[in-house]
ZASE-420637 format. One line per 10 residues: their letters; for each residue z, x, y of N, C-alpha, C, O. Coordinates in steps of 0.1 Angstrom, whole numbers, plus 5000, padded with zeros to 4 digits. Atoms other than C-alpha are relative to their C-alpha. Layout:
A) Z:X:Y:Z:X:Y:Z:X:Y:Z:X:Y | ...;
END
This chain:
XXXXXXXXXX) 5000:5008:4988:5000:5000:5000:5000:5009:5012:5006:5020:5013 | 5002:4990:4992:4990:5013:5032:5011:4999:5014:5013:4990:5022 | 4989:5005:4991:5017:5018:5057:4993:4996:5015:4984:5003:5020 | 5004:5009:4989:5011:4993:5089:5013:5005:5015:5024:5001:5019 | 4997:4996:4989:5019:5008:5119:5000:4990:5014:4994:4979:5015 | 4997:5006:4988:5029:4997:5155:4981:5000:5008:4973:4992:5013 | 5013:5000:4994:4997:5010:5167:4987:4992:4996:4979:4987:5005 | 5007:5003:5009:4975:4998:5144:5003:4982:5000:4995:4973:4997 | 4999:5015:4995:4991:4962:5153:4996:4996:5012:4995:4985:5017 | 5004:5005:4978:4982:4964:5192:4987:5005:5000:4980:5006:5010;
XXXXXXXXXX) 5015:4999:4994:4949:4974:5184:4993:4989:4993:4982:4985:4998 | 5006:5008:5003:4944:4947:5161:4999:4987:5009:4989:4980:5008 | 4998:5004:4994:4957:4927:5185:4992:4997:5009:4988:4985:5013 | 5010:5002:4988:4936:4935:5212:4987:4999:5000:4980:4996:5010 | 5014:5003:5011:4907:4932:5191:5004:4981:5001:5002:4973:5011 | 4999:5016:5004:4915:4895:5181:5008:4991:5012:5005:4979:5016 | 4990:5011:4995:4941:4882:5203:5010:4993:4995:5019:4989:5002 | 4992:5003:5012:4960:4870:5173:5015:5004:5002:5017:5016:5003 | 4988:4994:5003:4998:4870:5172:5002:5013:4996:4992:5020:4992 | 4997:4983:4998:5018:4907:5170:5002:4995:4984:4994:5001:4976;
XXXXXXXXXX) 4999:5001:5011:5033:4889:5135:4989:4992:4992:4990:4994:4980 | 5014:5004:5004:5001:4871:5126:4988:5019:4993:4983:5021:4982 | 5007:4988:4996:4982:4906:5131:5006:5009:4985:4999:5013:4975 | 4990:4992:5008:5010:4924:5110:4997:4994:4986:4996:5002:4977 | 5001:5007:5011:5005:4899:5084:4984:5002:4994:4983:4998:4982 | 5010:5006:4999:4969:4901:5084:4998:5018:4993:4989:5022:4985 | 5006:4981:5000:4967:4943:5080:5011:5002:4989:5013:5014:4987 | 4988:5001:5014:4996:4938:5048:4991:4992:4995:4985:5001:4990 | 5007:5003:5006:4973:4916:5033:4987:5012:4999:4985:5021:4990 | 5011:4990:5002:4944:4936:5036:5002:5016:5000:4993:5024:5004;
XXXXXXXXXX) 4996:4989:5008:4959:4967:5025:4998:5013:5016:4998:5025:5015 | 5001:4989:4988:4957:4985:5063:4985:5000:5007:4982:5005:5018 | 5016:5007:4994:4918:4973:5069:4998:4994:5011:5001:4982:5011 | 5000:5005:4991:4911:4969:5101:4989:4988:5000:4993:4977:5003 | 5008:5009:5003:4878:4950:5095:5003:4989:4992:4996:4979:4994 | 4999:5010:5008:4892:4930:5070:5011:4988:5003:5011:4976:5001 | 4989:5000:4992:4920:4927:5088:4997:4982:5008:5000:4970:5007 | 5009:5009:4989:4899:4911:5117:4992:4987:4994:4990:4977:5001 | 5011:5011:5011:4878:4887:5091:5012:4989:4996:5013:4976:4996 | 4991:5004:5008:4907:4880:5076:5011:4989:5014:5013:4978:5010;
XXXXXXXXXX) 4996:5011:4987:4925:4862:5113:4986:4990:5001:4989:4978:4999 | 5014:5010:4998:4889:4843:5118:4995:4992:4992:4985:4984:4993 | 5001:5012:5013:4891:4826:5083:5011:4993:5001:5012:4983:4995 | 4993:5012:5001:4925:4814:5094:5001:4994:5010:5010:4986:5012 | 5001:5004:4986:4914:4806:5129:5012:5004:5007:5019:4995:5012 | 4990:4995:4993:4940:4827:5144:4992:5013:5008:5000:5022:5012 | 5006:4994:4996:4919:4847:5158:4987:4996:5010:4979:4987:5008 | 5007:5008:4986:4898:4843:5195:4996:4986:4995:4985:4982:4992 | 5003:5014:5007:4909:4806:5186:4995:4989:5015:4992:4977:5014 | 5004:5006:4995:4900:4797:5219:4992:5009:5016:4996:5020:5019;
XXXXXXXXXX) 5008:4991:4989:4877:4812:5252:5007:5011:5007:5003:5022:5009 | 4994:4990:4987:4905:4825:5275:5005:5012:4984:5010:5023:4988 | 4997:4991:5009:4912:4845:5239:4999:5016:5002:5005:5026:5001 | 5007:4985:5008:4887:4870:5238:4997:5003:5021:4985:5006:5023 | 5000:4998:4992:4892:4874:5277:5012:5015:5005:5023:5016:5001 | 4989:4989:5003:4909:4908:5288:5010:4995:5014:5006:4989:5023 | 4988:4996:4995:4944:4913:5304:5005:5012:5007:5012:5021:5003 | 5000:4982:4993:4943:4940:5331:5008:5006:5008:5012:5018:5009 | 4988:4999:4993:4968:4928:5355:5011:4991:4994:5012:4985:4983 | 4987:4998:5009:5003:4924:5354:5011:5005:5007:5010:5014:5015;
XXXXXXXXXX) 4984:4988:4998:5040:4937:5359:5005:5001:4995:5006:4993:4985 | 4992:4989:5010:5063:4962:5347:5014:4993:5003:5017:4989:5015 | 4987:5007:5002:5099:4947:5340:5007:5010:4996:5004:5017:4987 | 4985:4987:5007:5132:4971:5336:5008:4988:5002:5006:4979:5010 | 4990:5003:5002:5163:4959:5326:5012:5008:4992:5013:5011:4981 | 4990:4986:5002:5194:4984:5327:5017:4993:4995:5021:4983:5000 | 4985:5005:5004:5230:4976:5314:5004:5008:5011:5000:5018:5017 | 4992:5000:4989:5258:4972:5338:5006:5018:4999:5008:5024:5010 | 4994:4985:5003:5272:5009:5326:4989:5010:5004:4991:5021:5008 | 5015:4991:4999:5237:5024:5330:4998:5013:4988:4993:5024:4988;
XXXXXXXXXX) 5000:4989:5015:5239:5042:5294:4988:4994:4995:4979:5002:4991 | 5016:5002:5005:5206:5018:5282:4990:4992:5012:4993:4990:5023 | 5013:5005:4986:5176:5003:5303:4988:4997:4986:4986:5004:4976 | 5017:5003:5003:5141:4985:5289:4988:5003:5007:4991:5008:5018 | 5013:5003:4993:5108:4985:5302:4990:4996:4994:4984:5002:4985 | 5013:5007:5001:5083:4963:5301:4986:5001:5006:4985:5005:5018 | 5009:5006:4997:5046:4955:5302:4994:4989:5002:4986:4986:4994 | 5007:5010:5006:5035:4926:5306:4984:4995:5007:4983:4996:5019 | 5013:4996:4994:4997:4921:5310:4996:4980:5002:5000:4971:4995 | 5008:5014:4996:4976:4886:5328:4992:5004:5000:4990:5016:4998;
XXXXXXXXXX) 5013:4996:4994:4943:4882:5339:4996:5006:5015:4988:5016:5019 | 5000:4996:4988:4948:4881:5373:5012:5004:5010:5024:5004:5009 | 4980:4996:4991:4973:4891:5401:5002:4985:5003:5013:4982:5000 | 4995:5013:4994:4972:4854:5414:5010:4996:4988:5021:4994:4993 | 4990:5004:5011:4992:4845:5382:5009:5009:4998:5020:5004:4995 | 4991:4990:4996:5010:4880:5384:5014:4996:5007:5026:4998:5004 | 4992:5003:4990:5027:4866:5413:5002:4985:5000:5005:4978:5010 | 4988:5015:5003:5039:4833:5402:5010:5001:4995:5012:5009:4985 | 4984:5000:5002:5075:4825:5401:5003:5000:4978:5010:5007:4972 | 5004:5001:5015:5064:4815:5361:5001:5011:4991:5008:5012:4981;
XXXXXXXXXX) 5001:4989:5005:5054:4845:5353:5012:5010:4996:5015:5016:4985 | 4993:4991:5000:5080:4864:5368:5014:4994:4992:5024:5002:4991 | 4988:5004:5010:5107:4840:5346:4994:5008:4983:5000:5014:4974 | 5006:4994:5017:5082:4851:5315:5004:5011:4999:5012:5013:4991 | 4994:4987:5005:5087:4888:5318:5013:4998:5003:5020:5002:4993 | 4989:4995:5006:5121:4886:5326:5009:4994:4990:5020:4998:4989 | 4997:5003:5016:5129:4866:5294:4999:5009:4995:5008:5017:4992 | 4999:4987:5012:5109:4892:5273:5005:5009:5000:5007:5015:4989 | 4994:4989:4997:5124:4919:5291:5016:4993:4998:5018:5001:4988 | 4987:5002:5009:5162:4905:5280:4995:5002:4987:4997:5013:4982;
XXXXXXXXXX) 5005:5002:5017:5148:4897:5245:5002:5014:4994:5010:5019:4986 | 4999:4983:5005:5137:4934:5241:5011:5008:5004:5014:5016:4996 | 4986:4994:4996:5168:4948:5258:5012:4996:4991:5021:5002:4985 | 4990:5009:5011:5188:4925:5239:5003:5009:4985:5014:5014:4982 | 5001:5001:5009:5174:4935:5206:4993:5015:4996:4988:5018:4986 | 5007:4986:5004:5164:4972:5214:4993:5000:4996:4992:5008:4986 | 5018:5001:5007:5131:4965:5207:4992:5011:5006:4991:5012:5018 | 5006:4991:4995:5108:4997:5205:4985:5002:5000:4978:5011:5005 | 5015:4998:5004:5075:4989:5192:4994:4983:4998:5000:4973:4996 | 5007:5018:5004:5051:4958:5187:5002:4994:4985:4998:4983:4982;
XXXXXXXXXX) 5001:5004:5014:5058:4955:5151:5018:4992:4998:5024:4985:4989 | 4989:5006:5002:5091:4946:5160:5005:4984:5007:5014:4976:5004 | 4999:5014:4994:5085:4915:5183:5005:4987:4990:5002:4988:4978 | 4996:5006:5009:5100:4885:5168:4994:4988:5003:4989:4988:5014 | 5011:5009:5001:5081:4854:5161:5001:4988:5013:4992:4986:5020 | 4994:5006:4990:5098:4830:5185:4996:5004:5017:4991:4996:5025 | 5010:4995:4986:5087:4854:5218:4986:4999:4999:4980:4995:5008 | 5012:4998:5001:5054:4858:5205:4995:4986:5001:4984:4985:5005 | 5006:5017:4996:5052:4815:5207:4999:5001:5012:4990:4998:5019 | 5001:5004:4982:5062:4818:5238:4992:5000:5008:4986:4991:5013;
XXXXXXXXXX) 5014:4997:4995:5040:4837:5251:4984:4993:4995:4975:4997:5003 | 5009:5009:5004:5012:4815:5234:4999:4992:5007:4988:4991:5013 | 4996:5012:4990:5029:4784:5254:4999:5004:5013:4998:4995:5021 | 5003:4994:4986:5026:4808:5288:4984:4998:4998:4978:4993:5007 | 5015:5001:5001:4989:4808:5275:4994:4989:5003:4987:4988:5013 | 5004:5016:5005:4981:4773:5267:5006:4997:5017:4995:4999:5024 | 4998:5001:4986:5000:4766:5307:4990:5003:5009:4982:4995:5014 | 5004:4999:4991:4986:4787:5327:4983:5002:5001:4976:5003:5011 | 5013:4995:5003:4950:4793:5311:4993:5010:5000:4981:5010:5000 | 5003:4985:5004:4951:4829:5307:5006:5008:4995:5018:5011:4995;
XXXXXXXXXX) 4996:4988:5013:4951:4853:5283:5013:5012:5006:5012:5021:5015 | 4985:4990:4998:4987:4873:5285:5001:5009:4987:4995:5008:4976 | 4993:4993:5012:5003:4896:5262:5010:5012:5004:5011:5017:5016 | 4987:4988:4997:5033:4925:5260:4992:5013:4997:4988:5016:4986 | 5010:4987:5003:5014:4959:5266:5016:5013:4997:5025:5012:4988 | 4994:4990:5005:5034:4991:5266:5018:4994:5002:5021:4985:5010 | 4986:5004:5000:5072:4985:5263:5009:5012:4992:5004:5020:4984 | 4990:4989:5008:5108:5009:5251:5009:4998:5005:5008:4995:5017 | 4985:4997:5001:5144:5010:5249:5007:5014:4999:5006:5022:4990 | 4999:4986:5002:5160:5040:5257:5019:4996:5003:5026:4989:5010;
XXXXXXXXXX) 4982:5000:4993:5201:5046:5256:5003:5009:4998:4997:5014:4988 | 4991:4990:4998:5227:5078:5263:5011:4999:4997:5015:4988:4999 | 4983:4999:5002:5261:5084:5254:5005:5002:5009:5014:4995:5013 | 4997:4993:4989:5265:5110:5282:4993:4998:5009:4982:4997:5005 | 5010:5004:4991:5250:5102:5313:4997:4988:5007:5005:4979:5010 | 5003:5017:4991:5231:5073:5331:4983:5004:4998:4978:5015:4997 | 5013:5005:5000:5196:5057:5329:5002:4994:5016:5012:4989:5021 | 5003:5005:4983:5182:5051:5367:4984:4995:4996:4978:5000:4987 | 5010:5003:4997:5151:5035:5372:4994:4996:5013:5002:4995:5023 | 5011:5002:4992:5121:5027:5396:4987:4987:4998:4980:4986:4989;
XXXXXXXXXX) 5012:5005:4999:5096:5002:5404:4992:4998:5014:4996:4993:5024 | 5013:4997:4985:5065:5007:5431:5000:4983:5005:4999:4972:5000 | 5002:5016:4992:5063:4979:5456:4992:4991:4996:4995:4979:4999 | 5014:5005:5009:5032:4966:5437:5003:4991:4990:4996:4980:4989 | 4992:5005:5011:5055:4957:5405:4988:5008:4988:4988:5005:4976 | 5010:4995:5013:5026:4977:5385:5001:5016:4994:4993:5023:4988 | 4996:4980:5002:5039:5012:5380:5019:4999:4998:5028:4996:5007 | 4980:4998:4997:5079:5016:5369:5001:5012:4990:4994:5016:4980 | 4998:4991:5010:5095:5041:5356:5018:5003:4996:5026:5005:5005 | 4988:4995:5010:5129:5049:5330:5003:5011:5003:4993:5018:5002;
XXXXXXXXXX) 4997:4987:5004:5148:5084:5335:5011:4999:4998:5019:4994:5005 | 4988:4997:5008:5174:5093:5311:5004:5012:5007:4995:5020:5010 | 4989:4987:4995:5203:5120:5325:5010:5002:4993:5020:4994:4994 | 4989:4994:5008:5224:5138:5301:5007:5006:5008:5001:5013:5016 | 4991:4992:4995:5253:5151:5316:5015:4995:4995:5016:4985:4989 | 4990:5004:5003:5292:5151:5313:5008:4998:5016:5020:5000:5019 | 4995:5002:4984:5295:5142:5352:5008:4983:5002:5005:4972:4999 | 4992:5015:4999:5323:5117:5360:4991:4992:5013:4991:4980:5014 | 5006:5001:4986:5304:5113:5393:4987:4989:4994:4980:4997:4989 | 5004:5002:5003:5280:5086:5382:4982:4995:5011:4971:4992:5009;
XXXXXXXXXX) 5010:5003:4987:5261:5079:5418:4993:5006:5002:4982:5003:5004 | 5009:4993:5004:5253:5109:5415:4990:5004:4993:4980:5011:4995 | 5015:4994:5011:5232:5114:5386:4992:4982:5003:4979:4981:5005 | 5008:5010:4995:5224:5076:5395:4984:5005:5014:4972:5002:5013 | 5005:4994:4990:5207:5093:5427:4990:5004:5000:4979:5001:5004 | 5011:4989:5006:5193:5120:5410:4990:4992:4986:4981:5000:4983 | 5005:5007:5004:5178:5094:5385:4988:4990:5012:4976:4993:5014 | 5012:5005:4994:5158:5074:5407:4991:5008:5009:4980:5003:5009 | 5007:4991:4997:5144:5106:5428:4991:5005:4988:4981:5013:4989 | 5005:4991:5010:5133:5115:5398:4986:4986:4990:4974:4986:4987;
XXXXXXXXXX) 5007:5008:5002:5120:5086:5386:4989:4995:5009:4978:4991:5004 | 5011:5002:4988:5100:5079:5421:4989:5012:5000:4977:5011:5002 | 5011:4988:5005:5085:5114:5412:4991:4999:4992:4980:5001:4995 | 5008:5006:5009:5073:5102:5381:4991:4991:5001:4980:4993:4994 | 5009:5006:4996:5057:5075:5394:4990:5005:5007:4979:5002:5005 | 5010:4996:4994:5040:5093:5417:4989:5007:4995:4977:5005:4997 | 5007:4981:5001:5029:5129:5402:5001:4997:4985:5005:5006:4978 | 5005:5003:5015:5022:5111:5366:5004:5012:4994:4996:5021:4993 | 5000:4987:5012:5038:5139:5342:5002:4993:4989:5006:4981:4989 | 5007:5002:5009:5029:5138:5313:5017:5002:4987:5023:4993:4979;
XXXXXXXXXX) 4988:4993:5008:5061:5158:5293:5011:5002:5011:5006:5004:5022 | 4990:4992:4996:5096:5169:5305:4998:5014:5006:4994:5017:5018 | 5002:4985:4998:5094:5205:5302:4987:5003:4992:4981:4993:4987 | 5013:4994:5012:5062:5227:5282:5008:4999:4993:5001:4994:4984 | 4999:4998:5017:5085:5230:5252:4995:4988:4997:4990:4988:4985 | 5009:5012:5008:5071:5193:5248:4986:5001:5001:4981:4991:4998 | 5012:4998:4999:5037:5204:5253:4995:5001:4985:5002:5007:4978 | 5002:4998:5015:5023:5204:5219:4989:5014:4997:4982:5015:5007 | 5002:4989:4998:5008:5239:5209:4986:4991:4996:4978:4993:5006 | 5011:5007:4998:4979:5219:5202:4988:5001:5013:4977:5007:5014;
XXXXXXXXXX) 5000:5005:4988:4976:5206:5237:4997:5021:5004:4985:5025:5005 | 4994:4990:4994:4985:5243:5247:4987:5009:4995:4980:5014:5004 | 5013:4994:5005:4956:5260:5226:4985:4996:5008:4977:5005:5012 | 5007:5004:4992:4932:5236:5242:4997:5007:5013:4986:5012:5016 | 5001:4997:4986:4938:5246:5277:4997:5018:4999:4991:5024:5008 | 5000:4984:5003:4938:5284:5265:4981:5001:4999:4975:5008:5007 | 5013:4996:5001:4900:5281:5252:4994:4997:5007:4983:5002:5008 | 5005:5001:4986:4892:5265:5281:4992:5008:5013:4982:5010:5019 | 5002:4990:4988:4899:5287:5304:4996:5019:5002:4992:5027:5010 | 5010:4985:5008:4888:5319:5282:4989:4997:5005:4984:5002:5016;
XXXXXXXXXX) 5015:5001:4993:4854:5302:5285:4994:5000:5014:4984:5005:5019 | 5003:5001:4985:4853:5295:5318:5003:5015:5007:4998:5017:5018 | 4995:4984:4996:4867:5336:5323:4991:5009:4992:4993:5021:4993 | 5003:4992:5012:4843:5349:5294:4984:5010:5007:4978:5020:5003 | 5014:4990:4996:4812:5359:5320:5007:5007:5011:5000:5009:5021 | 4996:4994:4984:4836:5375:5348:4998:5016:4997:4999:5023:5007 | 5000:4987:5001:4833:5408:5335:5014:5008:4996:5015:5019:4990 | 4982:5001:4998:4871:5409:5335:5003:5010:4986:4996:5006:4977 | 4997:4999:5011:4885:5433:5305:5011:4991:4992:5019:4986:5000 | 4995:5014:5007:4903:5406:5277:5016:5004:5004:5023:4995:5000;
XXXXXXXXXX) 4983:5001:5000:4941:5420:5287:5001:4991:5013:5007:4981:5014 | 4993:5015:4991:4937:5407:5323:4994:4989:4998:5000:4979:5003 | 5006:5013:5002:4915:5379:5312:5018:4987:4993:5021:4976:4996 | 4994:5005:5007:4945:5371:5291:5015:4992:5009:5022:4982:5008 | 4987:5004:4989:4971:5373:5320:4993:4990:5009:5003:4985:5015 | 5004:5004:4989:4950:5353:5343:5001:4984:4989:5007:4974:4994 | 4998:5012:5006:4948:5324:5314:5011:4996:4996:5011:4984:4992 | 4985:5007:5001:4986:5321:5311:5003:4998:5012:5012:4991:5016 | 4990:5005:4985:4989:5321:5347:4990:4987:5005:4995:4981:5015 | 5007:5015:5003:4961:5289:5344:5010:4989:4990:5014:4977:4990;
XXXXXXXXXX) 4990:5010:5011:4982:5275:5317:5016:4996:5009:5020:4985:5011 | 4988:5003:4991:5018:5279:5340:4995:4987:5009:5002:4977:5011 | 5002:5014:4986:4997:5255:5370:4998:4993:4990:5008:4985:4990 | 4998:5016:5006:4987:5229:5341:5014:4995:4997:5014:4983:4997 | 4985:5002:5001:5027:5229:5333:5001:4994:5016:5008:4985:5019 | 4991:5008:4981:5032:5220:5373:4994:4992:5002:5000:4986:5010 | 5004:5013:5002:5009:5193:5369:5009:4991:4991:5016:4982:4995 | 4997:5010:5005:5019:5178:5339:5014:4999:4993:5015:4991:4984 | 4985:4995:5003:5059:5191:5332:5006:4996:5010:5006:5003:5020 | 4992:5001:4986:5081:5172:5356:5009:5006:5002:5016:5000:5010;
XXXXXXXXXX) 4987:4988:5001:5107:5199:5354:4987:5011:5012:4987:5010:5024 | 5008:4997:4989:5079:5218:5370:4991:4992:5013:4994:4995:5024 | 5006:5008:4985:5060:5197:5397:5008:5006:5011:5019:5012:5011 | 4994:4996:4987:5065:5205:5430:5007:4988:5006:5001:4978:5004 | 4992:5013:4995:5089:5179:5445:4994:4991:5009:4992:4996:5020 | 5011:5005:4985:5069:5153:5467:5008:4993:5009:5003:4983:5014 | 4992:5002:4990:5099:5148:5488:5002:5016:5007:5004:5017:5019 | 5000:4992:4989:5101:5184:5500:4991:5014:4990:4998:5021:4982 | 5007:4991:5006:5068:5208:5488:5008:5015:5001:5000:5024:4999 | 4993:4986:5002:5095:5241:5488:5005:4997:4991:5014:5006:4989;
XXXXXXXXXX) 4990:5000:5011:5111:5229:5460:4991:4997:4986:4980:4991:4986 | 5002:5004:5009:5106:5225:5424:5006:4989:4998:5014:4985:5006 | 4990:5010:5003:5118:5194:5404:5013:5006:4994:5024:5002:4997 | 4988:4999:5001:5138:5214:5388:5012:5006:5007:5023:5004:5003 | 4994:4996:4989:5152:5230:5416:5012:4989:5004:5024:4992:5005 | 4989:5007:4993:5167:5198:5431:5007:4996:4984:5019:4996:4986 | 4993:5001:5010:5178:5191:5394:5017:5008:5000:5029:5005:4999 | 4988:4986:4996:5200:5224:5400:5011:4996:5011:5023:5000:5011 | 4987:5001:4989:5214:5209:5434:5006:4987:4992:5019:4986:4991 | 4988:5013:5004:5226:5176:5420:5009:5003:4989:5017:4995:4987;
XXXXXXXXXX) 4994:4998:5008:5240:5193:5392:5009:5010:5008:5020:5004:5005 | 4992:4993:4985:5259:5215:5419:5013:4991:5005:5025:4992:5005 | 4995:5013:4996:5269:5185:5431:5006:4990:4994:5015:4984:4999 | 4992:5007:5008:5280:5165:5404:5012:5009:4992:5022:5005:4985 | 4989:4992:5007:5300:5197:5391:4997:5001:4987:5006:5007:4981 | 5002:5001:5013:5285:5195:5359:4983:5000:4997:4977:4990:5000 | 5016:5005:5004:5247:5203:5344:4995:4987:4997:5003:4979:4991 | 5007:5011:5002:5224:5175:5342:4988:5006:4995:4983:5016:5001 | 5009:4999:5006:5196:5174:5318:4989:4988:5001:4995:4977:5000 | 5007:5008:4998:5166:5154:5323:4998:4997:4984:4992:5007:4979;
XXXXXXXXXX) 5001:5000:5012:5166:5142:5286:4987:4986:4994:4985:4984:4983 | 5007:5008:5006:5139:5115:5286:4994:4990:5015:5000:4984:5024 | 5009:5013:4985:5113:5092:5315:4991:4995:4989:4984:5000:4981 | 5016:5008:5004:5090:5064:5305:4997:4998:5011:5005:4997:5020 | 5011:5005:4989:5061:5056:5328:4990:4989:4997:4980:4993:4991 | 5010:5006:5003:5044:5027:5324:4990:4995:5015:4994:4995:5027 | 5004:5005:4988:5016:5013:5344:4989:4991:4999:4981:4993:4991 | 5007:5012:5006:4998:4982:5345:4986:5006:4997:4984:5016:5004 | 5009:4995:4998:4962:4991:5335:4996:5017:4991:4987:5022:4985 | 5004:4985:5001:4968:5028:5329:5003:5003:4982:5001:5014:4976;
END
């Protein structure tokens, strides 16, 4: 039997339109077949059962919900057709239901939705006459520390940052949580630090920039130095530990990391950001 993944549910999904446990059901029967999968919703008419179905879901807003302690936080997607429906009162009762639900129930992936939201959302369908659905979504919680978050005036960009620390001071790493998180929104990183870079990822950017260095004449030791010090700027792009701070270009992120941990008396670790963003 083939194991049925989360992913593998939100693409069938977005393929068909078909319930998350409809979908799930549909790729357990057919042994992990996406084709069959798909055939297999359209013989039970659960699948683009009606026009606004097979219609895409572009806009939308992003929903957090943080516990009173600030040790867990959610974030949501949730996707419409258009902004005019974005911005009804309706809506914004819909995401913040699902956003409890998933908070509630520490929900981290689409395979975990429970059958009851996923009506719901059906019945938000059937209402308003457009195609909806729960796009990127996660639950994140700390022992030590505080979850801060962000959302862009827009409601289409939010972002999660987890802070390890053992600081009694909690405003503080609150503080330094949402700077941090406003960053993230901004300057899109990708990873924490490069140790999450995947050597993968990391090899990539290396033959890159060989080739692009391979007719300079250059002999291969500095060629070599010049392509780790290309590889350090892609880390300040996409390592928010590196980025330059876009509240004051002299500083690194991790720099002000350094002062609030100064300041709270105790290191702080950036241990974890989600970004979601409608669209992206």
């Amino acid at each position: 039997m083939a194991e049925i993944t989360a992913s593998m549910i939100k693409e069938l999904r977005e393929r068909t339109q078909a319930g998350m446990l409809d979908c799930k059901k549909a790729l357990t029967e057919c042994d992990g077949d996406m084709e069959k999968a798909a055939e297999f919703l359209r013989k039970k008419g659960l699948a683009a059962a009606n026009k606004r179905a097979g219609r895409e879901a572009k806009e939308g807003l992003v929903f957090i919900k943080l516990s009173d302690d600030g040790k867990k936080g959610s974030i949501v997607e949730l996707n419409c057709e258009t902004d005019f429906v974005a911005k009804n009162e309706e809506f914004h009762n819909l995401g913040n239901r699902i956003t409890s639900e998933i908070f509630d129930n520490s929900l981290k992936s689409g395979a975990e939705i429970p059958a009851a939201l996923d009506e719901t959302i059906k019945g938000a369908i059937a209402t308003t006459g457009e195609n909806m659905g729960i796009g990127s979504f996660d639950t994140i919680e700390i022992d030590k520390g505080a979850i801060a978050s962000y959302i862009h005036s827009n409601g289409k960009i939010g972002v999660l940052v987890a802070l390890a620390s053992d600081a009694s001071d909690s405003a503080v790493l609150c503080e330094l949580g949402r700077e941090l998180a406003m960053q993230a929104a901004a300057a899109f990183p990708q990873y924490v630090t490069s140790d999450e870079v995947p050597e993968t990822v990391k090899d990539k950017e290396r033959e890159i920039y060989k080739e692009q260095m391979k007719n300079s004449g250059k002999p291969e030791n500095i060629i070599d130095k010049i392509v780790e010090g290309k590889l350090s700027k892609f880390y300040s792009d996409v390592c928010l530990v590196d980025q330059v701070f876009i509240k004051d270009s002299a500083k690194k992120v991790s720099d002000v990391v350094k002062e609030y941990s100064t300041k709270a008396g105790s290191p702080i670790k950036i241990e974890k950001f989600i970004r979601v963003q409608i669209g992206g």
